[in-house]
C-alpha positions, 0 to 999 in steps of 0.5 A: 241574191247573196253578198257573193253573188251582187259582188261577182255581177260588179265584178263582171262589170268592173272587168270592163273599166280595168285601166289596163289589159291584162295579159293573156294568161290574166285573162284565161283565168278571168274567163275560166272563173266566170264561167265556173262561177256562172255555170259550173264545170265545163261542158260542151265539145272542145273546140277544133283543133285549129280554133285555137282561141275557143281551145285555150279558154276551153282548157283554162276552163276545164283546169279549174273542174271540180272547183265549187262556184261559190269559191270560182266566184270569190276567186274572181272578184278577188282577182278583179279587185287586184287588177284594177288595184 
């Protein structure tokens, strides 16, 4: 397992002992750069249109299409280091 992968799964864990919530959009991009580290581009039928949670997090996640993982990855253990300051 790479340096870049052992730091997104502790990053992934990290999220959760945050002191804080981060605000919403904050936590858009968290879910939008873990799914593109962990999957790639997004995949799937947007969500229906009165689902409006599944949408959103939908959309953040097709914003970042064409983005590598590794560099998703690195960008969210960055962003989590950040938050938890």
């Amino acid at each position: 397992m790479s340096d870049l992968q052992q730091a997104f799964e502790q990053a992934a864990k990290d999220v959760q002992l945050l002191p804080e919530r981060p605000d919403n959009e904050t936590l858009l991009r968290l879910y939008a750069l873990y799914k593109q580290g962990s999957e790639g581009d997004v995949s799937g039928p947007k969500p229906g249109f009165f689902d409006f949670v599944g949408t959103a997090k939908y959309e953040a996640w097709s914003k970042l299409k064409g983005t590598g993982q590794d560099e998703a990855k690195k960008k969210y253990v960055d962003l989590v280091k950040k938050l938890r300051g």
